[in-house]
mmCIF file of the N, C-alpha and C atoms, coordinates in Angstrom:
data_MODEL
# 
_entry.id   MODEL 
# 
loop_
_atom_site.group_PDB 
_atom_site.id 
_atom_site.type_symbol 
_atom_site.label_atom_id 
_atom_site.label_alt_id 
_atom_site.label_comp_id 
_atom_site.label_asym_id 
_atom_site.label_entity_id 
_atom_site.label_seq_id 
_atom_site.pdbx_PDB_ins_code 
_atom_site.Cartn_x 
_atom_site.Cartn_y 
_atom_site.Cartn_z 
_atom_site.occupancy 
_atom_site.B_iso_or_equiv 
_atom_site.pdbx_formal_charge 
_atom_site.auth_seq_id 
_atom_site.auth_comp_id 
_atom_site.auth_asym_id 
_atom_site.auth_atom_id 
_atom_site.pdbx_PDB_model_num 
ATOM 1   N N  . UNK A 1 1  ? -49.311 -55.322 -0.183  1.00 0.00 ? 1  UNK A N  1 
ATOM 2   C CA . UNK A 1 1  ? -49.372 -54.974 -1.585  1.00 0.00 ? 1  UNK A CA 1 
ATOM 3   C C  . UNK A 1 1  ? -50.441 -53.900 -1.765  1.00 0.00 ? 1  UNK A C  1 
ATOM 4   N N  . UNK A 1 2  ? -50.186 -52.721 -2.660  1.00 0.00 ? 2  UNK A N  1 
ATOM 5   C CA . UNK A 1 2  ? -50.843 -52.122 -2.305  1.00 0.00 ? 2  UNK A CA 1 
ATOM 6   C C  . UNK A 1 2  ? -52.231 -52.088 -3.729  1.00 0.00 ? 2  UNK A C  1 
ATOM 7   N N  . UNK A 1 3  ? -52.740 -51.191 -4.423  1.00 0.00 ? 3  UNK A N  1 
ATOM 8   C CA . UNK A 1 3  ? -53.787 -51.645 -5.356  1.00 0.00 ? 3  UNK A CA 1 
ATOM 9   C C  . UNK A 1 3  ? -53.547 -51.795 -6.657  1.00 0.00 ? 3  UNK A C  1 
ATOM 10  N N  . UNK A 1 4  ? -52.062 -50.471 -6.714  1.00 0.00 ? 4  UNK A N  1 
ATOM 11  C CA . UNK A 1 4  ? -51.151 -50.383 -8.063  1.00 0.00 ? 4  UNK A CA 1 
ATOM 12  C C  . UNK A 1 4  ? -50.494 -51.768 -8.024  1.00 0.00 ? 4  UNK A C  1 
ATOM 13  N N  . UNK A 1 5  ? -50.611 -53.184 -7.847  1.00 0.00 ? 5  UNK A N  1 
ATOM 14  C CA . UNK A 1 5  ? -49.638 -53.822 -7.572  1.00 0.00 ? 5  UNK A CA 1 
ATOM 15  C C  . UNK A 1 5  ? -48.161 -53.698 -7.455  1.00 0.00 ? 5  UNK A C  1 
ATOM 16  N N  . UNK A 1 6  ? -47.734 -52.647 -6.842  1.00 0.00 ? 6  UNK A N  1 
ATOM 17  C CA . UNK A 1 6  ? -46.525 -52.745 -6.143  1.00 0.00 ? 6  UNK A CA 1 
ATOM 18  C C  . UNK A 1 6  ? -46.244 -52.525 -4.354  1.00 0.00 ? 6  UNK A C  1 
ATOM 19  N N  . UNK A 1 7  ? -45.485 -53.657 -4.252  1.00 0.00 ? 7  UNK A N  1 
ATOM 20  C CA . UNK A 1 7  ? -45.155 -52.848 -2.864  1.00 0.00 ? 7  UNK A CA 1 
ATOM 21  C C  . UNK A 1 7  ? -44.161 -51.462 -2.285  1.00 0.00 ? 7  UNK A C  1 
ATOM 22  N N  . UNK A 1 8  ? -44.768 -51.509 -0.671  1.00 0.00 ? 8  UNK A N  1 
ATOM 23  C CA . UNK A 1 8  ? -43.884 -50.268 0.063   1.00 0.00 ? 8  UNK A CA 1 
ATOM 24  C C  . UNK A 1 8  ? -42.412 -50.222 -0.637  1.00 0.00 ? 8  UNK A C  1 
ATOM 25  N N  . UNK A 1 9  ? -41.735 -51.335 -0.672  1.00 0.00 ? 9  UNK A N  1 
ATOM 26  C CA . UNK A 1 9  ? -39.969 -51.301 -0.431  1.00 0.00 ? 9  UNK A CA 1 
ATOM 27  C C  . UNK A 1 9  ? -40.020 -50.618 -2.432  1.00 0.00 ? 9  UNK A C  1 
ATOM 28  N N  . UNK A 1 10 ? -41.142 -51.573 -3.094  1.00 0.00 ? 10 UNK A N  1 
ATOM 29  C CA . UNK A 1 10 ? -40.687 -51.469 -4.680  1.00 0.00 ? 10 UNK A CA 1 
ATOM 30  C C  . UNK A 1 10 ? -41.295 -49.652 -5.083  1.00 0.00 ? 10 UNK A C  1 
ATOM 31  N N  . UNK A 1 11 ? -42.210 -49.128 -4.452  1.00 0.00 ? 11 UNK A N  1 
ATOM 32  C CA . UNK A 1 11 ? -42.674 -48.210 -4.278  1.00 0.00 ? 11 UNK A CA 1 
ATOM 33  C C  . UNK A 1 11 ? -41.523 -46.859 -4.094  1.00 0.00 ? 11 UNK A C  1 
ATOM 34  N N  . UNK A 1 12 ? -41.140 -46.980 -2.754  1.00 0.00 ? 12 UNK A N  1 
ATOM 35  C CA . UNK A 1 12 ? -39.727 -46.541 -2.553  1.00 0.00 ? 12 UNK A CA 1 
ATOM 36  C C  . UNK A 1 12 ? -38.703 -46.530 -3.148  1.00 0.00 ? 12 UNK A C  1 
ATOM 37  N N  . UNK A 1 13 ? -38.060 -47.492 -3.703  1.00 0.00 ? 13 UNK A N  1 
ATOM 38  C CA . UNK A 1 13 ? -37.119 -47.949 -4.576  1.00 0.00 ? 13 UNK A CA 1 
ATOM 39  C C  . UNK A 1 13 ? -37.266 -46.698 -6.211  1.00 0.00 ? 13 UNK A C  1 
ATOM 40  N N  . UNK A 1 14 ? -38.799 -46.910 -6.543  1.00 0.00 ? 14 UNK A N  1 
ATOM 41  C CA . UNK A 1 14 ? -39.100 -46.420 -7.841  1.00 0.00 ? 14 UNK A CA 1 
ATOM 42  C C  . UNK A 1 14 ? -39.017 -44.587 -7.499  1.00 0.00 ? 14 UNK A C  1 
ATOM 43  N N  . UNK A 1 15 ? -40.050 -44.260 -6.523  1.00 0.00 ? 15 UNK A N  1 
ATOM 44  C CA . UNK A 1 15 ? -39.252 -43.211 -5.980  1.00 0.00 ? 15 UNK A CA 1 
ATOM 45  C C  . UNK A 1 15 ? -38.236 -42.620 -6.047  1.00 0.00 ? 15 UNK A C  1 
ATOM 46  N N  . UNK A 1 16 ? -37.672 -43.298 -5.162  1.00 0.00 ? 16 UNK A N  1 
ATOM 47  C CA . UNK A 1 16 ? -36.106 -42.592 -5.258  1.00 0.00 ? 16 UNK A CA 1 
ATOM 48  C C  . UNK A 1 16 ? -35.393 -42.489 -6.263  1.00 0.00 ? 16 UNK A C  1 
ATOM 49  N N  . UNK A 1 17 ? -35.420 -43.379 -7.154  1.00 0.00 ? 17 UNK A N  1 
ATOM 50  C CA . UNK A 1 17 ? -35.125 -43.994 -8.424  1.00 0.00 ? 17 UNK A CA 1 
ATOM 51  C C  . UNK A 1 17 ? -35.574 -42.588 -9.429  1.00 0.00 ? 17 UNK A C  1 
ATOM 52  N N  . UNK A 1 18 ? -37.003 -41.964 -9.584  1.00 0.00 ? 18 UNK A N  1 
ATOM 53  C CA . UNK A 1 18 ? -37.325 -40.727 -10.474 1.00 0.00 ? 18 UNK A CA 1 
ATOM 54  C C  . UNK A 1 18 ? -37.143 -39.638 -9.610  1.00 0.00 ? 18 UNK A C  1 
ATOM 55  N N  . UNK A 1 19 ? -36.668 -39.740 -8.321  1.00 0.00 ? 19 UNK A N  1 
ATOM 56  C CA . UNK A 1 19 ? -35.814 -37.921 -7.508  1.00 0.00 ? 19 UNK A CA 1 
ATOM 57  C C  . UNK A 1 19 ? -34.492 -38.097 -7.861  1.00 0.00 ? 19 UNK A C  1 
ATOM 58  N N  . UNK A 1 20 ? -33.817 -39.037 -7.946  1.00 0.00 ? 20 UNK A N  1 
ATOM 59  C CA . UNK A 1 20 ? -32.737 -38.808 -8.419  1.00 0.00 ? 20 UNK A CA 1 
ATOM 60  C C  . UNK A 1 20 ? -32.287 -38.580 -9.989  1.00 0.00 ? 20 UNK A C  1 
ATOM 61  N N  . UNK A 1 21 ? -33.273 -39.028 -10.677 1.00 0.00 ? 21 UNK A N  1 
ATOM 62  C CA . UNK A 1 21 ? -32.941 -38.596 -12.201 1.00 0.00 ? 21 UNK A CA 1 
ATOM 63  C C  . UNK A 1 21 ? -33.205 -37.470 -12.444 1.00 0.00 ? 21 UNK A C  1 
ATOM 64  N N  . UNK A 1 22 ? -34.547 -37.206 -11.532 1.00 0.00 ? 22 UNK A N  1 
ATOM 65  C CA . UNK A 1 22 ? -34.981 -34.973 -11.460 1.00 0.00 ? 22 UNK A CA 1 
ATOM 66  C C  . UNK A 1 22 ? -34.041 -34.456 -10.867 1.00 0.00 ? 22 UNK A C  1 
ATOM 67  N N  . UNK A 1 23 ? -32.998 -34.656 -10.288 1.00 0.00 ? 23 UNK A N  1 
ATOM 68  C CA . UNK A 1 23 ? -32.296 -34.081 -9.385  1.00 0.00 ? 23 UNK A CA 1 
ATOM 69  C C  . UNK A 1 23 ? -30.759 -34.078 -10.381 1.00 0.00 ? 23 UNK A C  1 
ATOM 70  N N  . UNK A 1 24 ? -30.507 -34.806 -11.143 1.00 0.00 ? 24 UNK A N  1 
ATOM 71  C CA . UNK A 1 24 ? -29.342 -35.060 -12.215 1.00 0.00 ? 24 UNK A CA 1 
ATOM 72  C C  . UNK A 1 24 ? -29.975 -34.320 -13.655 1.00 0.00 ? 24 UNK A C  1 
ATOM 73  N N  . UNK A 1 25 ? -31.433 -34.121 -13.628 1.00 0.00 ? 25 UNK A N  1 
ATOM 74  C CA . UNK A 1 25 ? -31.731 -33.965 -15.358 1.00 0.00 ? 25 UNK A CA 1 
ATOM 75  C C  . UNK A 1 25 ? -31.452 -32.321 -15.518 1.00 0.00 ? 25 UNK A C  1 
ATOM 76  N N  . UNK A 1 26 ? -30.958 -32.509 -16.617 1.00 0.00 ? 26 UNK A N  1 
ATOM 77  C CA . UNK A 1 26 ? -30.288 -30.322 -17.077 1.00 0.00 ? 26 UNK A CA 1 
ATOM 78  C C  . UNK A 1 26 ? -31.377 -29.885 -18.055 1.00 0.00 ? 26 UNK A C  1 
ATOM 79  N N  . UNK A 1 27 ? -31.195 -28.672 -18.169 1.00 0.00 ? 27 UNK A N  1 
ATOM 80  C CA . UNK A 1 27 ? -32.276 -28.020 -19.433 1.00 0.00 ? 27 UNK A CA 1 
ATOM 81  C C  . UNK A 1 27 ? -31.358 -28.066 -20.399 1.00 0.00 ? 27 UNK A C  1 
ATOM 82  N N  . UNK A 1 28 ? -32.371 -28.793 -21.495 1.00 0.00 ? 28 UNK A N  1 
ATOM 83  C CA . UNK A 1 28 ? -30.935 -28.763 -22.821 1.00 0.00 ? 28 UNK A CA 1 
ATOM 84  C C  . UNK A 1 28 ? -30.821 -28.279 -23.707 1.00 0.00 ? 28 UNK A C  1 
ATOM 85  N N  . UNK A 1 29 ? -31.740 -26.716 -23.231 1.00 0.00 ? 29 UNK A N  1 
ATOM 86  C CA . UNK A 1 29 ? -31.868 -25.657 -24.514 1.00 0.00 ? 29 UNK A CA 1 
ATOM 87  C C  . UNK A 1 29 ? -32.196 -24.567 -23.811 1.00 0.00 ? 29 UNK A C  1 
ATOM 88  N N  . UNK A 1 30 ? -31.692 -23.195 -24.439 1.00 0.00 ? 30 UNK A N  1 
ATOM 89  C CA . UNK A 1 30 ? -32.640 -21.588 -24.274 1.00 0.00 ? 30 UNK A CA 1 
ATOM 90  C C  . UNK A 1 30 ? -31.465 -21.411 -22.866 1.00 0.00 ? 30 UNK A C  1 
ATOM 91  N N  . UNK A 1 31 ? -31.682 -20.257 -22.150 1.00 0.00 ? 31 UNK A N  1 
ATOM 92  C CA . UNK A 1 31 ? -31.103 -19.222 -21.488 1.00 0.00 ? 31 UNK A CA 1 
ATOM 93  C C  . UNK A 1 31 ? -30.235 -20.125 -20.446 1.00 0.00 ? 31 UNK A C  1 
ATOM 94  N N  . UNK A 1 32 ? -30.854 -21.034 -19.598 1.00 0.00 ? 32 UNK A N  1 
ATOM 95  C CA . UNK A 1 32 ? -30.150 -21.889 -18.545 1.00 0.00 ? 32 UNK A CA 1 
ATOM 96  C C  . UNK A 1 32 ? -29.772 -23.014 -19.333 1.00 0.00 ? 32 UNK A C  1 
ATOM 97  N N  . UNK A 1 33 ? -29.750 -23.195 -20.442 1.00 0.00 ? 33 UNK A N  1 
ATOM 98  C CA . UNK A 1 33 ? -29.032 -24.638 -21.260 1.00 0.00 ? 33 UNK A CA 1 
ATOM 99  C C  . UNK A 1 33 ? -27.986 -25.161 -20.290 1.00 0.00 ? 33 UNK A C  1 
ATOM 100 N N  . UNK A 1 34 ? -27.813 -26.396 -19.442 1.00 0.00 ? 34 UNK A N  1 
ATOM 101 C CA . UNK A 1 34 ? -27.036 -27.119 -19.065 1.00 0.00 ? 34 UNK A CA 1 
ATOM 102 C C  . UNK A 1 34 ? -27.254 -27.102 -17.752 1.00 0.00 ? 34 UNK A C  1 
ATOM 103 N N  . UNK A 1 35 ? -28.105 -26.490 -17.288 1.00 0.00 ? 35 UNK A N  1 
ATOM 104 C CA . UNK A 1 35 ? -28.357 -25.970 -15.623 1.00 0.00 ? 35 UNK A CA 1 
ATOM 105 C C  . UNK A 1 35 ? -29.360 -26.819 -15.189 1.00 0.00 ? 35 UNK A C  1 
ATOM 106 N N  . UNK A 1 36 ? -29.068 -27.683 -14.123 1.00 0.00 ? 36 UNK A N  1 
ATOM 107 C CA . UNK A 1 36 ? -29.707 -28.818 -13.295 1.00 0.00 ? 36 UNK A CA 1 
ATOM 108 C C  . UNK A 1 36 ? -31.068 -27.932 -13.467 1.00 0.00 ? 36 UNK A C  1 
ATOM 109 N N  . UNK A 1 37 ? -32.178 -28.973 -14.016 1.00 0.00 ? 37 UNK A N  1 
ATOM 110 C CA . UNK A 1 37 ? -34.063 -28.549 -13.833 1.00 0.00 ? 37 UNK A CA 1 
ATOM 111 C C  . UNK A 1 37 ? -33.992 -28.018 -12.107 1.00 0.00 ? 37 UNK A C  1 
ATOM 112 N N  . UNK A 1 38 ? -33.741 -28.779 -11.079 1.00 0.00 ? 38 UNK A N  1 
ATOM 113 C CA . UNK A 1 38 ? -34.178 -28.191 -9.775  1.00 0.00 ? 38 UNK A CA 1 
ATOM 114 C C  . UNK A 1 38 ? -33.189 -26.810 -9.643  1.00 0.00 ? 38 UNK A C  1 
ATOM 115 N N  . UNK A 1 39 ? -32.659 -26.672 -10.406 1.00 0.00 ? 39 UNK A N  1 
ATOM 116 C CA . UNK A 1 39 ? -31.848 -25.204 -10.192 1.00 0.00 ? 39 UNK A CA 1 
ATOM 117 C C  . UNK A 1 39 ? -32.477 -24.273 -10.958 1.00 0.00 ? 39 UNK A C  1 
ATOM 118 N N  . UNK A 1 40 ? -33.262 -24.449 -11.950 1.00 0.00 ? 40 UNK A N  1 
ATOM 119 C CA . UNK A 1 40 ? -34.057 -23.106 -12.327 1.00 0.00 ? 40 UNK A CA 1 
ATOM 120 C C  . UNK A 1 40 ? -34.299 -22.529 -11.607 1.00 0.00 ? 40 UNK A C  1 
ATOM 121 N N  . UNK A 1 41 ? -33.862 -20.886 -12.292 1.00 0.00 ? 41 UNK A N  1 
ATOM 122 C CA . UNK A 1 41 ? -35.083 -19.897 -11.409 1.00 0.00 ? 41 UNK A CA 1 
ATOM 123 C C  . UNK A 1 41 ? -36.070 -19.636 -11.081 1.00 0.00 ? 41 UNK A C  1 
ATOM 124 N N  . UNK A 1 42 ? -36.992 -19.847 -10.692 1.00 0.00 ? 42 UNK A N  1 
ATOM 125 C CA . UNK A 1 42 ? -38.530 -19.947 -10.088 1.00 0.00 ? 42 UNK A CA 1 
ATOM 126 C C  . UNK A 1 42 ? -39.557 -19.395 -11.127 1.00 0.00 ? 42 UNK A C  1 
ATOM 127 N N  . UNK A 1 43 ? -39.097 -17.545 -11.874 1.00 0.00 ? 43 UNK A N  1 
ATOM 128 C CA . UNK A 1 43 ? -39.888 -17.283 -12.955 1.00 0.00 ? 43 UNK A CA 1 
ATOM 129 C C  . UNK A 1 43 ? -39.630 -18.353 -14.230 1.00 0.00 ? 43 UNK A C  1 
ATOM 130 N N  . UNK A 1 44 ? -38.629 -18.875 -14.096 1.00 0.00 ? 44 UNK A N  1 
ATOM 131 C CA . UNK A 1 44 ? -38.394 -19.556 -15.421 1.00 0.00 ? 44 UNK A CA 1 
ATOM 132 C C  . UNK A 1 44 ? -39.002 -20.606 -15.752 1.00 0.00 ? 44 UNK A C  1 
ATOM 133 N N  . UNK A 1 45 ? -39.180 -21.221 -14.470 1.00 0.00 ? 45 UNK A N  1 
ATOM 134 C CA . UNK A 1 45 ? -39.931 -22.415 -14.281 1.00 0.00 ? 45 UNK A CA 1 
ATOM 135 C C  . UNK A 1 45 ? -41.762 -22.278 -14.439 1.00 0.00 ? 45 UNK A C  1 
ATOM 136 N N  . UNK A 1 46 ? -41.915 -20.763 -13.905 1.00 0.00 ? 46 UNK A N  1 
ATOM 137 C CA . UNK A 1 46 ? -42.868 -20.412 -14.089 1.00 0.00 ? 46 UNK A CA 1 
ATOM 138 C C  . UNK A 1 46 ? -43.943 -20.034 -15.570 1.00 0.00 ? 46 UNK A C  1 
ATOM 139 N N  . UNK A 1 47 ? -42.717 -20.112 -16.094 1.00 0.00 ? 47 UNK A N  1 
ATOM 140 C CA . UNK A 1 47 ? -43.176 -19.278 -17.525 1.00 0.00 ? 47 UNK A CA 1 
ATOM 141 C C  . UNK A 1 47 ? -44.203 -20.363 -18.133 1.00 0.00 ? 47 UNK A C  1 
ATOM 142 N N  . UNK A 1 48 ? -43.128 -21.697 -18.367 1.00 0.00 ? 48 UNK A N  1 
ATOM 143 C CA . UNK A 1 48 ? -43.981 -22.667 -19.155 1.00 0.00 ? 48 UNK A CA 1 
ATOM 144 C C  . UNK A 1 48 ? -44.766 -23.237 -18.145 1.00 0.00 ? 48 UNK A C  1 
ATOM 145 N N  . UNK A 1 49 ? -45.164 -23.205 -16.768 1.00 0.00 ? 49 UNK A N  1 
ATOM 146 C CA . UNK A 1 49 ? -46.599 -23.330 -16.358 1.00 0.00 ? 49 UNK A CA 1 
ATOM 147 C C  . UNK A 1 49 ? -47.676 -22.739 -17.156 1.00 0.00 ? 49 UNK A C  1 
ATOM 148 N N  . UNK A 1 50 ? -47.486 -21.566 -17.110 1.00 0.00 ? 50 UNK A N  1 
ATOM 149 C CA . UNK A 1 50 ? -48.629 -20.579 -17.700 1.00 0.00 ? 50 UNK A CA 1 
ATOM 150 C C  . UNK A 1 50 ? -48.891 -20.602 -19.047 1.00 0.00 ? 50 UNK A C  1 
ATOM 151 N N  . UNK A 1 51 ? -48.214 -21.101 -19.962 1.00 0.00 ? 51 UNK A N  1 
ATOM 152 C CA . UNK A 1 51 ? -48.024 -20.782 -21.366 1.00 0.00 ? 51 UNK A CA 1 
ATOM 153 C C  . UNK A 1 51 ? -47.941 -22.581 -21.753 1.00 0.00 ? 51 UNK A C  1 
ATOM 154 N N  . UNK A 1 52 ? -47.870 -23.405 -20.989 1.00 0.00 ? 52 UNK A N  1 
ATOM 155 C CA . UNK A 1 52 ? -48.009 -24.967 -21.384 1.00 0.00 ? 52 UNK A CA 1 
ATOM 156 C C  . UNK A 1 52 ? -46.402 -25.417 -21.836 1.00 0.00 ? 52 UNK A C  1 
ATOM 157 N N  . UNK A 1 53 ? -46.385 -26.701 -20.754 1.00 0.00 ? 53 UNK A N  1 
ATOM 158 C CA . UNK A 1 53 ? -45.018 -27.445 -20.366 1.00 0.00 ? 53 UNK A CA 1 
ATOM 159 C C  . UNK A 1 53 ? -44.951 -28.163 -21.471 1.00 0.00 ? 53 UNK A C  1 
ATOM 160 N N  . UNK A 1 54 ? -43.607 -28.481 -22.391 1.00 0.00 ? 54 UNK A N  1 
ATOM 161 C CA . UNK A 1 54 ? -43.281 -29.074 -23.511 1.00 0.00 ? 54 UNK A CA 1 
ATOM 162 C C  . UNK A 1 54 ? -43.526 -31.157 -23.196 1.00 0.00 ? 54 UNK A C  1 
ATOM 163 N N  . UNK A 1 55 ? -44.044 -31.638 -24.436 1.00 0.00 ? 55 UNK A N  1 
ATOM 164 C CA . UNK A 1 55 ? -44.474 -32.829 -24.263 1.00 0.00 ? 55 UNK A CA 1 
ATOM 165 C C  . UNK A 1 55 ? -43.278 -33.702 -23.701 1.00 0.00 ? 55 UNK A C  1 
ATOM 166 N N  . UNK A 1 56 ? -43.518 -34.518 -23.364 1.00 0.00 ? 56 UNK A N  1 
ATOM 167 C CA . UNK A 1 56 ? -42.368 -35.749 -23.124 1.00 0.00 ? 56 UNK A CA 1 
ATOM 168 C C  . UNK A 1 56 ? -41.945 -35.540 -21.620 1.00 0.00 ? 56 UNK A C  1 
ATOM 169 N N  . UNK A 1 57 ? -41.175 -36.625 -21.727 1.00 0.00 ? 57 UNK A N  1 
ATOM 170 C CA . UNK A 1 57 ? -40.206 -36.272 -20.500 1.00 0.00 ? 57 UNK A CA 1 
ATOM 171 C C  . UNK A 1 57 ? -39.954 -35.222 -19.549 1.00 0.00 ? 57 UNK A C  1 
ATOM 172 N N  . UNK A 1 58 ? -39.336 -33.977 -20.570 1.00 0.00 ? 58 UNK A N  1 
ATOM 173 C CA . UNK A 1 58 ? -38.957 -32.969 -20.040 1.00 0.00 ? 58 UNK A CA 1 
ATOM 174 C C  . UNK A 1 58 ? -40.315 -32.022 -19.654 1.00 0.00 ? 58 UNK A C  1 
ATOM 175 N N  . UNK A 1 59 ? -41.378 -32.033 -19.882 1.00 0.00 ? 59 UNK A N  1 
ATOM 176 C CA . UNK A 1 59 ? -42.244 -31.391 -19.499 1.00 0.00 ? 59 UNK A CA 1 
ATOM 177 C C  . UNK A 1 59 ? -43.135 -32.042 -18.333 1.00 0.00 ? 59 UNK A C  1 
ATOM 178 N N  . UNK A 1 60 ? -42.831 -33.392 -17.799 1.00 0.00 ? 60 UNK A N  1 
ATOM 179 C CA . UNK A 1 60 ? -42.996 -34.027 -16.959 1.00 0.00 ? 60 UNK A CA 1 
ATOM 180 C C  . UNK A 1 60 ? -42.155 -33.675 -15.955 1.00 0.00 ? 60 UNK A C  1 
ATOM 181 N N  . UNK A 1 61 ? -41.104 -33.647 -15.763 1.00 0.00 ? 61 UNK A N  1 
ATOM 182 C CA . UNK A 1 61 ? -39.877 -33.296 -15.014 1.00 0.00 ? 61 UNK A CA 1 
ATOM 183 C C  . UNK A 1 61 ? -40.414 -31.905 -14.180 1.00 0.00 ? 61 UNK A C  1 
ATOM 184 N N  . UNK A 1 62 ? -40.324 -30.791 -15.816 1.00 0.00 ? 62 UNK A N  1 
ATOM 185 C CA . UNK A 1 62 ? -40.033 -29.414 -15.636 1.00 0.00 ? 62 UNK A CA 1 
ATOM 186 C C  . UNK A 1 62 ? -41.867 -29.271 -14.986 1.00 0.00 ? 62 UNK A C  1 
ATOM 187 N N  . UNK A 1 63 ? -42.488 -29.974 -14.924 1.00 0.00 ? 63 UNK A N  1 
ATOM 188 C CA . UNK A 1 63 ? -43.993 -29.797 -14.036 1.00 0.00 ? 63 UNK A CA 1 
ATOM 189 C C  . UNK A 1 63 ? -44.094 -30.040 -12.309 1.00 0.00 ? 63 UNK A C  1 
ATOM 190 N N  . UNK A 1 64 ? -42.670 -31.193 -12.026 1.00 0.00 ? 64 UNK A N  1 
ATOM 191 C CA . UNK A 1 64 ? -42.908 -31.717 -10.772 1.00 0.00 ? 64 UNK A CA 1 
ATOM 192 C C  . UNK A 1 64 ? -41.820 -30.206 -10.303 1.00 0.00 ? 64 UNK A C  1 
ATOM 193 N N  . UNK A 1 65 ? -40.945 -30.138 -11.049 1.00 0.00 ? 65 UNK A N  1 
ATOM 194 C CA . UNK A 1 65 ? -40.138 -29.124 -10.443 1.00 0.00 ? 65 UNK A CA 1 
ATOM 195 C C  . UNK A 1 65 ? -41.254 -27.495 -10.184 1.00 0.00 ? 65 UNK A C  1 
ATOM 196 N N  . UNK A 1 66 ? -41.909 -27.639 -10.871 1.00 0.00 ? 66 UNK A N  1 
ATOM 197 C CA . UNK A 1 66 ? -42.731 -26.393 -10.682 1.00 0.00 ? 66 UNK A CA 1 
ATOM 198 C C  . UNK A 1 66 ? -43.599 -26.130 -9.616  1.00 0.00 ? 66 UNK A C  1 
ATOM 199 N N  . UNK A 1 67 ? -43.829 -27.562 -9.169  1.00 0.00 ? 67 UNK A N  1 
ATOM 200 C CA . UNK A 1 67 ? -44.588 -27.841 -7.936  1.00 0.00 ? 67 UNK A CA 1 
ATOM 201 C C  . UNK A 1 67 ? -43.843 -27.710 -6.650  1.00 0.00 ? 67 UNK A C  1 
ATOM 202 N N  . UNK A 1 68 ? -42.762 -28.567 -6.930  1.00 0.00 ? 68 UNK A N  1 
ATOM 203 C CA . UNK A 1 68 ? -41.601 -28.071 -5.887  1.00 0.00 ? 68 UNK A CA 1 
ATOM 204 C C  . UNK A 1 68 ? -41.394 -26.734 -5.938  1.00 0.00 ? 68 UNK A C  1 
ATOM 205 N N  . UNK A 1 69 ? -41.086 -25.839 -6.439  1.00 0.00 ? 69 UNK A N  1 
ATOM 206 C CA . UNK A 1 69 ? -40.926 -24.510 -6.139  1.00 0.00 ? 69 UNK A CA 1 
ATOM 207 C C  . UNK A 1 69 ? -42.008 -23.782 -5.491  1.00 0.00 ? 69 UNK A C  1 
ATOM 208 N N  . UNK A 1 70 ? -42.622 -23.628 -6.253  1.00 0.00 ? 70 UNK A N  1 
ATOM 209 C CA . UNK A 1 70 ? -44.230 -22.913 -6.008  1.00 0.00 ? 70 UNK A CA 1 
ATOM 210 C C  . UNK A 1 70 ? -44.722 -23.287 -4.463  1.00 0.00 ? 70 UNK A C  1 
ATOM 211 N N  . UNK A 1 71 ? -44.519 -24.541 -3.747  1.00 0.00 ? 71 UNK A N  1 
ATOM 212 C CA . UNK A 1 71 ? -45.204 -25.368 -2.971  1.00 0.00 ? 71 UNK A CA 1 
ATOM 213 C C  . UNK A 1 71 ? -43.553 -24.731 -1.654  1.00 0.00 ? 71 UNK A C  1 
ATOM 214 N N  . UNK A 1 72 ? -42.467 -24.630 -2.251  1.00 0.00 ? 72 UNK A N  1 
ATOM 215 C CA . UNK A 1 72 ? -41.711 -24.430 -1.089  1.00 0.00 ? 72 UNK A CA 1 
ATOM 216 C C  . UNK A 1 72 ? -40.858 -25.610 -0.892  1.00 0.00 ? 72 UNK A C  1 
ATOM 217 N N  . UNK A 1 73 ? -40.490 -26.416 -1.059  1.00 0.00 ? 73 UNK A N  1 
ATOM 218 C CA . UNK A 1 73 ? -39.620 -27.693 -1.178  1.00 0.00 ? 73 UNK A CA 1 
ATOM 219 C C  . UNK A 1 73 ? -38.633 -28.084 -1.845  1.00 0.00 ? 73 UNK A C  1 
ATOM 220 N N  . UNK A 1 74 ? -38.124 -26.871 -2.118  1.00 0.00 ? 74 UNK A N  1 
ATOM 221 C CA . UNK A 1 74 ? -36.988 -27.328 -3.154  1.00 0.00 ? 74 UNK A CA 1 
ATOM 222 C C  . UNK A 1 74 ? -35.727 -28.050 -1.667  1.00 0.00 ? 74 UNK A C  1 
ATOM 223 N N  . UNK A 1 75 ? -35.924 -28.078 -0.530  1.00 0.00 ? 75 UNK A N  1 
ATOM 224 C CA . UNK A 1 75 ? -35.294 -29.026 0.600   1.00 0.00 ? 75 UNK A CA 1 
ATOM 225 C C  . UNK A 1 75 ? -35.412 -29.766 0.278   1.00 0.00 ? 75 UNK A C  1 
ATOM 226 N N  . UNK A 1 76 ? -36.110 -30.836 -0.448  1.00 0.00 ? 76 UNK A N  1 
ATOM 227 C CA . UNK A 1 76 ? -35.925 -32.177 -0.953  1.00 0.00 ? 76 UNK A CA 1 
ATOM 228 C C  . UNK A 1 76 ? -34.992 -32.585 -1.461  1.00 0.00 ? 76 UNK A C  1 
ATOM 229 N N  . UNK A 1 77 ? -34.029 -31.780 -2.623  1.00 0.00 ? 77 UNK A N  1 
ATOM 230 C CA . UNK A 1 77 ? -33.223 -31.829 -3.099  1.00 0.00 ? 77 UNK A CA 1 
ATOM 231 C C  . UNK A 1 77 ? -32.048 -31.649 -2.480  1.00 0.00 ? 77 UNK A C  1 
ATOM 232 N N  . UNK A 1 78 ? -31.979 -31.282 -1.262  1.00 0.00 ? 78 UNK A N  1 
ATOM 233 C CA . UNK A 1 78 ? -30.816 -30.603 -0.944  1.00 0.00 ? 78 UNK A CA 1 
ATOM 234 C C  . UNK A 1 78 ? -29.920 -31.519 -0.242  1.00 0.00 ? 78 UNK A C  1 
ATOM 235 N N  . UNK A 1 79 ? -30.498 -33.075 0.013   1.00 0.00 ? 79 UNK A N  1 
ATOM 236 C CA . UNK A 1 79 ? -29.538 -34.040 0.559   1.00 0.00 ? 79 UNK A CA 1 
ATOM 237 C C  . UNK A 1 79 ? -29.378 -34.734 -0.847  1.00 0.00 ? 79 UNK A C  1 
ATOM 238 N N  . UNK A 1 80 ? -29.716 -34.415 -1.730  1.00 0.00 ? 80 UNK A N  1 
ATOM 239 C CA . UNK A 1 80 ? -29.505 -35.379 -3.062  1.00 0.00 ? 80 UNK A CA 1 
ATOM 240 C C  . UNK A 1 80 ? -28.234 -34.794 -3.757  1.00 0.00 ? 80 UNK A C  1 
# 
């Protein structure tokens, strides 16, 4: 068990569980409206880094995806 009280398997589970909803979630407004978040274009993704990611959800999402790009990993996605 680890300190967050969860374990390895529930750990994993939850994991996989929020790559696959980033990996299904679309932009649901402006130029790419309907286009899978890990499919943005890299400046696009870039923009609201610099200028501040919208509250909620989607600016949670559209932050990990920004990391994935920037960082080189958009391979994560690519067996999903």
């Amino acid at each position: 068990m680890t300190t967050d009280g969860f374990g390895d398997e529930e750990r994993l589970t939850a994991d996989r569980a929020a790559m696959l909803k980033l990996a299904a979630a679309r932009m649901p407004f402006g130029k790419h409206s309907g286009m899978r978040l890990v499919d943005l274009p890299e400046p696009y993704v870039i923009w609201p880094a610099q200028k501040g990611f919208p509250q909620g959800e989607l600016g949670k999402m559209l932050r990990i995806v920004y990391e994935v790009k920037v960082n080189g990993l958009e391979y994560l996605f690519k067996k999903i």
